[in-house]
C-alpha positions as CSV (number, residue, x, y, z in Angstrom):
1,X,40.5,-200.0,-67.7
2,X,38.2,-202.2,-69.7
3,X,37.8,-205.5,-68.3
4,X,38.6,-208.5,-70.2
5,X,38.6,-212.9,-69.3
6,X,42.3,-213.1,-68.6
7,X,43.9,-216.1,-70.9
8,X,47.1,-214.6,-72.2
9,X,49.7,-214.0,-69.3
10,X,53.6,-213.4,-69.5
11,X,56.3,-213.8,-67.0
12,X,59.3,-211.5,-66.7
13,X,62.1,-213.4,-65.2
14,X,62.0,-217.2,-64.9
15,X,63.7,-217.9,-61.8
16,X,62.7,-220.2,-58.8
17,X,59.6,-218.2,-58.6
18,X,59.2,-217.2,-62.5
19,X,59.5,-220.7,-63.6
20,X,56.7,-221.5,-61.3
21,X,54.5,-218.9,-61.9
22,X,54.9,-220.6,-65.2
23,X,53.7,-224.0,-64.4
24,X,50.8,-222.9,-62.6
25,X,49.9,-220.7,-65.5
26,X,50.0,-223.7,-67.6
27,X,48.5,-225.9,-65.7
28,X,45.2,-223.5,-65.6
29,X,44.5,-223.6,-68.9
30,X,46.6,-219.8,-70.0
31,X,48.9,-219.3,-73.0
32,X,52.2,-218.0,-71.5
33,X,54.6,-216.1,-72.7
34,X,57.9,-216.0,-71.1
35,X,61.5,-214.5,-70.8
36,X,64.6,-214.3,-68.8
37,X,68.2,-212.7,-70.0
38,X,70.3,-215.6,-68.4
39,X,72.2,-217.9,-70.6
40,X,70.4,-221.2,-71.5
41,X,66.9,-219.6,-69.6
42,X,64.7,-221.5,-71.8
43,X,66.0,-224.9,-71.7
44,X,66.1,-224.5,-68.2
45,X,62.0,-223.3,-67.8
46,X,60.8,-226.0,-69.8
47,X,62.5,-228.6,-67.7
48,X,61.3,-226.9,-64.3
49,X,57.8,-226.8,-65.9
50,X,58.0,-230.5,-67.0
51,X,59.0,-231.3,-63.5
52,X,56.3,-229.8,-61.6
53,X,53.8,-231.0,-64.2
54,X,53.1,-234.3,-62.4
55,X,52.6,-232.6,-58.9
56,X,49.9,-230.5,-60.8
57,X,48.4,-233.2,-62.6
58,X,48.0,-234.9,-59.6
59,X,46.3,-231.6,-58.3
60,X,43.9,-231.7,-61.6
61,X,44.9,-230.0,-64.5
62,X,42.1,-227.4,-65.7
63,X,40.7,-227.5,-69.1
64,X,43.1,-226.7,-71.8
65,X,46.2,-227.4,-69.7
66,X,49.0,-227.6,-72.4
67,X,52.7,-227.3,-72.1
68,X,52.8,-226.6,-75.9
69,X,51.2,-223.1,-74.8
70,X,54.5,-222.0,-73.6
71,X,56.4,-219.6,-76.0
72,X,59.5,-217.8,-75.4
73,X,60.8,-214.4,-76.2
74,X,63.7,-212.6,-76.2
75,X,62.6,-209.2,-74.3
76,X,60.4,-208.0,-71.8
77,X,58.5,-206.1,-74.3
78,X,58.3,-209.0,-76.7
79,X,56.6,-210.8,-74.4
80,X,53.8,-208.6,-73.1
81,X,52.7,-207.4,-76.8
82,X,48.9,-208.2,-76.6
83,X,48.6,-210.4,-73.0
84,X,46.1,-210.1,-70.7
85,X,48.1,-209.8,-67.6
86,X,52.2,-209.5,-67.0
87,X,53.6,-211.4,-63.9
88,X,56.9,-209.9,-63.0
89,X,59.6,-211.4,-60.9
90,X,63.0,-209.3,-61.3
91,X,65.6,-209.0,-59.2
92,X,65.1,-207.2,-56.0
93,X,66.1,-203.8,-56.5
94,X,64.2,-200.8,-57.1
95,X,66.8,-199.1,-60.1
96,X,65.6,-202.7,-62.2
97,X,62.0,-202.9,-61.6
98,X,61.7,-199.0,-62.2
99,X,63.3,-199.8,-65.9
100,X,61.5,-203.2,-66.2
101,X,58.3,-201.7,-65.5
102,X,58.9,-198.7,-67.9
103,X,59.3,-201.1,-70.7
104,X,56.6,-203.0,-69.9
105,X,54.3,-199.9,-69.5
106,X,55.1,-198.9,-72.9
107,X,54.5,-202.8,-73.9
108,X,51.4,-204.1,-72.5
109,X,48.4,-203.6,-73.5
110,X,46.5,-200.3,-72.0
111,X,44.2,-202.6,-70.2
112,X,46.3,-205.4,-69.1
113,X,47.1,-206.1,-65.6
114,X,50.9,-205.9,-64.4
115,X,52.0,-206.9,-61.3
116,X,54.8,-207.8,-59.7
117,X,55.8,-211.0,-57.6
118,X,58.2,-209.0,-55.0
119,X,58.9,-210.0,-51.5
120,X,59.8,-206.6,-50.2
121,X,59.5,-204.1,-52.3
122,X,56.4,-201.5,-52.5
123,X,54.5,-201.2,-55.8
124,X,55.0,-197.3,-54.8
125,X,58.6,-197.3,-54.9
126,X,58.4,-197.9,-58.8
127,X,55.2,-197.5,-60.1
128,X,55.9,-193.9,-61.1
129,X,58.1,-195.1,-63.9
130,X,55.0,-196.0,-65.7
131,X,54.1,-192.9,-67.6
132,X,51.5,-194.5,-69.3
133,X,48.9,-196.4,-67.2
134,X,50.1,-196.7,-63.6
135,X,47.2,-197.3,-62.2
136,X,47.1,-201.1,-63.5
137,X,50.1,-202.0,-61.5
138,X,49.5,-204.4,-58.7
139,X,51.4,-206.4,-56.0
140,X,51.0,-210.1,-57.0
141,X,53.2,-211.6,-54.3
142,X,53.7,-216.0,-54.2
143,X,54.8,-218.0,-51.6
144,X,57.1,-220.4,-52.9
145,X,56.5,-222.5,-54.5
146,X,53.6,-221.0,-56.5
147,X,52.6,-223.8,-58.4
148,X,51.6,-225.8,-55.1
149,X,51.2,-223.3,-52.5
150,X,47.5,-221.0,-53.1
151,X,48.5,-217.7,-51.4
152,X,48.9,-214.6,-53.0
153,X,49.7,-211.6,-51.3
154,X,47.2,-208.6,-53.8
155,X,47.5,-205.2,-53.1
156,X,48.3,-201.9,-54.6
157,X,50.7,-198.7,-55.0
158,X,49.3,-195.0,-54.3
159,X,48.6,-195.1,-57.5
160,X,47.6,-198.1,-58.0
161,X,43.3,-198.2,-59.0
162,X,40.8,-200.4,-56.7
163,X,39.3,-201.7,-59.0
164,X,42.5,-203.4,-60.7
165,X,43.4,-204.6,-57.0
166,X,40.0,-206.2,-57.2
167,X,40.0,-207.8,-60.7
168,X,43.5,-209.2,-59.3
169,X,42.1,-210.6,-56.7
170,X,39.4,-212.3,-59.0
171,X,41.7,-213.5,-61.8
172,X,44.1,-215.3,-58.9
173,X,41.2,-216.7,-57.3
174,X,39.8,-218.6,-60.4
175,X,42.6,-220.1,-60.7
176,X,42.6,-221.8,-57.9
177,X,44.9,-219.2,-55.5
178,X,44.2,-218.0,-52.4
179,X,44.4,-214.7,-52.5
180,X,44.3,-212.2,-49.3
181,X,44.2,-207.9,-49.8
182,X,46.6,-205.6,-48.6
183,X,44.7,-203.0,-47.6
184,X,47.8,-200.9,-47.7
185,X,51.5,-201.1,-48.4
186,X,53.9,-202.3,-45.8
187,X,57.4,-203.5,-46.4
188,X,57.2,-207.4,-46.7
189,X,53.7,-207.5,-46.9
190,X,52.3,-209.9,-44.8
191,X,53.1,-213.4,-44.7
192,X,57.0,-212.3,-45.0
193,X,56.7,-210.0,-42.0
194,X,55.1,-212.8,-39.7
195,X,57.8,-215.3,-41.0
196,X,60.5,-212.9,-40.5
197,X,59.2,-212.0,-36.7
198,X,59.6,-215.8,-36.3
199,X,63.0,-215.9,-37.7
200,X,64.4,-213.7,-35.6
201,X,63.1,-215.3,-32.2
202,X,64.4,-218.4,-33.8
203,X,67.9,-216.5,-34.3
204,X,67.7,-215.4,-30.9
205,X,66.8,-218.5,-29.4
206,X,69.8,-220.2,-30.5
207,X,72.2,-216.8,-30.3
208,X,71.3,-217.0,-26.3
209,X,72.0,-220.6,-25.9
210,X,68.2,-221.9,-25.1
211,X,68.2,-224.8,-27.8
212,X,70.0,-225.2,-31.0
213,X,68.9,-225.1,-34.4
214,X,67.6,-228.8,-34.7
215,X,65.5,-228.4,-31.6
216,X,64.1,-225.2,-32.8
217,X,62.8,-226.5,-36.0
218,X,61.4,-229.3,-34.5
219,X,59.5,-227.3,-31.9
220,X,57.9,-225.6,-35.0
221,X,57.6,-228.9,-37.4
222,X,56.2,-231.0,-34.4
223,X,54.0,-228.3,-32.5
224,X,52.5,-225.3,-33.6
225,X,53.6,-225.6,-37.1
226,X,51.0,-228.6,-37.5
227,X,48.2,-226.6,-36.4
228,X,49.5,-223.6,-38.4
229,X,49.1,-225.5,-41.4
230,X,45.3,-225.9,-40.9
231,X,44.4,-222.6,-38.9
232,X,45.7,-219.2,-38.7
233,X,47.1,-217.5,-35.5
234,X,43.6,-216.0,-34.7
235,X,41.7,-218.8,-35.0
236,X,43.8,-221.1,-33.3
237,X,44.0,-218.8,-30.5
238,X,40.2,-218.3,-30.4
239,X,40.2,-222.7,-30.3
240,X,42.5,-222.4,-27.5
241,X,40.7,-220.5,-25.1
242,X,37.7,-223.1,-25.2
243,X,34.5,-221.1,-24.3
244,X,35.4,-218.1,-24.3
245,X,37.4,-218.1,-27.3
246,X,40.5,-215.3,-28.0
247,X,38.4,-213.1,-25.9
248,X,38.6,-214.8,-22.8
249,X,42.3,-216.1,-23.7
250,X,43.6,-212.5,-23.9
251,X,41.5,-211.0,-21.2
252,X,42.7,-213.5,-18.8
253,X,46.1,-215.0,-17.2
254,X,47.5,-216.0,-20.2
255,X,46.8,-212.5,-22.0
256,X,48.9,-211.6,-19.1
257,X,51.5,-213.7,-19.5
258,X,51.2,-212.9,-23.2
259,X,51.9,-209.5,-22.9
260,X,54.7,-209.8,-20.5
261,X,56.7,-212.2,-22.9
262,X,56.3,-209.1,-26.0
263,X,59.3,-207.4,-24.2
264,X,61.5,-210.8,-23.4
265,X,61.4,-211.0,-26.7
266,X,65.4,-211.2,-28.2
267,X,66.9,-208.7,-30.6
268,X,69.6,-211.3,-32.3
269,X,72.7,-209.6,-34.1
270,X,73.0,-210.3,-37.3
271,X,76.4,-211.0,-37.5
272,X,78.8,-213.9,-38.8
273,X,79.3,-216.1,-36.0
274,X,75.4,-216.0,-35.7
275,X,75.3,-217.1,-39.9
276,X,77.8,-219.6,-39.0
277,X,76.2,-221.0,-36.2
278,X,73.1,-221.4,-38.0
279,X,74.8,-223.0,-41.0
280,X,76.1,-225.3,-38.9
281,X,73.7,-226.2,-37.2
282,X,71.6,-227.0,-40.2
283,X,74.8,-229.1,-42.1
284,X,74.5,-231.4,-38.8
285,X,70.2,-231.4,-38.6
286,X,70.5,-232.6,-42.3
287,X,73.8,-235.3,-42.0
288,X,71.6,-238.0,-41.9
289,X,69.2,-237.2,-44.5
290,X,69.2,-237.2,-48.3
291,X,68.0,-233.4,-49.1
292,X,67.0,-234.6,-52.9
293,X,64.2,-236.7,-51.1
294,X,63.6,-234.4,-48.6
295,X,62.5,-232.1,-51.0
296,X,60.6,-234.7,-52.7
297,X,58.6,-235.9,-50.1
298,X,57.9,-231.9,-49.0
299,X,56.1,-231.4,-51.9
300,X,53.9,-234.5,-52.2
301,X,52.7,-233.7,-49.0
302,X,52.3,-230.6,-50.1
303,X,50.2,-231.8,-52.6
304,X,48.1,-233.7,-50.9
305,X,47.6,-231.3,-47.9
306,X,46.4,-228.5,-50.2
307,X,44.2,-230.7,-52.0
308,X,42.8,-232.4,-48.6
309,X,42.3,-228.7,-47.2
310,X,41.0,-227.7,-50.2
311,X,38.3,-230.9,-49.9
312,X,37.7,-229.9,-46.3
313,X,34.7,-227.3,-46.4
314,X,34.9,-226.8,-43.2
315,X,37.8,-224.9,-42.8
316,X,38.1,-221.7,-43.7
């Protein structure tokens, strides 16, 4: 695959995600090309986009940020003719991406990048529908929302060739993303797999009667969630164990203790009084607050704790 600058990308599907991808897009400087199948799809990305604009001018806008650059097409395949990189984010199922991804084989340009936005799904479960060039399909995977959160999850299929997973990486990282490699497939990826473990300790904390769902997000928005914000599990273990670091941490007591807890651990079922436990316990943590400004506020702190980490050389 020749390489080429990236400055021409489309996005397949314009969802939650999609229409972010967008904005961030945008708001770096890229032409975009964009499309979705739903009913009014358009009008609907250009007022997401216009939304989140003032959170990303606020972050800085890069040279040539324009919303004019947006275009939008009617098909898949319209909108990958002669871009530089396709982000995908379909529908989680494997039938659609294996058709989506045929078209836009057939599409895209033989040296563009395509890769997909997925949460769960491995690049190797549909990259073989791509006759063509197989080898340029990547994981691209977002936390929401991608406009003001930097990771991206950049890994490949069997298929898939290094050195596309490493131009990946490169083009997400000049744009200002933080992007970490998979050094091989695994369902979820990563970041999804570590929130998921959480979940379910979370589900069985409240299943079992230890504290309810208010208590349980607090423990996490008031304690360790602070620190996680800053600091990876690792590293904030190695601070804990003062001198001697993770090392000494897990080779002493609390390693121990550590250990031990691995098989207390619950195993929460999944089933409807569980959902409707946790639904109601979330209606009453939020009866006294306005979830509009909720949101709101979220994201400007957001915004500012990105930009302040991002000021903060220190961290890593």
């Amino acid at each position: 695959m020749t390489e080429r600058a990236i400055s021409k990308v489309a996005v397949i599907g314009t969802g939650v995600i999609g229409a972010s991808w967008v904005s961030n897009f945008l708001a770096q400087g890229l032409s975009v090309g964009a499309t979705d199948p739903a009913d009014g799809a358009e009008a609907r990305l250009r007022a997401a986009v216009d939304a989140h604009w003032p959170a990303l001018t606020e972050i800085g806008l890069a040279p040539g940020a324009d919303r004019g650059r947006l275009t939008f097409h009617p098909t898949p395949e319209a909108a990958a003719e002669g871009v530089d990189l396709v982000q995908e984010n379909g529908p989680e199922r494997v039938a659609t991406k294996r058709t989506l991804f045929a078209a836009l084989d057939e599409a895209a340009p033989a040296d563009a990048i395509v890769a997909t936005s997925t949460s769960t799904i491995m690049v190797s479960e549909f990259q073989d529908a791509c006759t063509r060039h197989p080898e340029r399909v990547v994981l691209a995977h977002p936390f929401n929302p991608p406009h003001l959160i930097p990771l991206v999850e950049v890994g490949g299929g069997s298929a898939t060739a290094p050195e596309v997973v490493a131009r990946a990486i490169e083009f997400y990282r000049a744009i200002g993303k933080h992007p970490i490699h998979l050094k091989r497939e695994a369902r979820g990826h990563v970041s999804n797999r570590l929130q998921i473990a959480l979940w379910k300790e979370a589900f069985h904390i409240v299943q079992s009667g230890i504290a309810s769902v208010e208590d349980v997000d607090a423990a996490i928005a008031h304690g360790p969630g602070l620190r996680w914000a800053l600091l990876g599990p690792f590293l904030n273990i190695h601070l804990s164990g003062g001198p001697g670091g993770i090392r000494g941490l897990l080779e002493g007591p609390l390693g121990a203790a550590t250990t031990g807890m691995f098989g207390e651990l619950g195993q929460p079922t999944m089933d409807q009084a569980l959902i409707d436990q946790l639904s109601e316990g979330v209606a009453e943590e939020l009866a006294a607050h306005d979830v509009e400004a909720m949101i709101e506020t979220r994201n400007r702190l957001l915004v500012e704790l990105v930009r302040d980490k991002a000021a903060a050389r220190v961290l890593p």
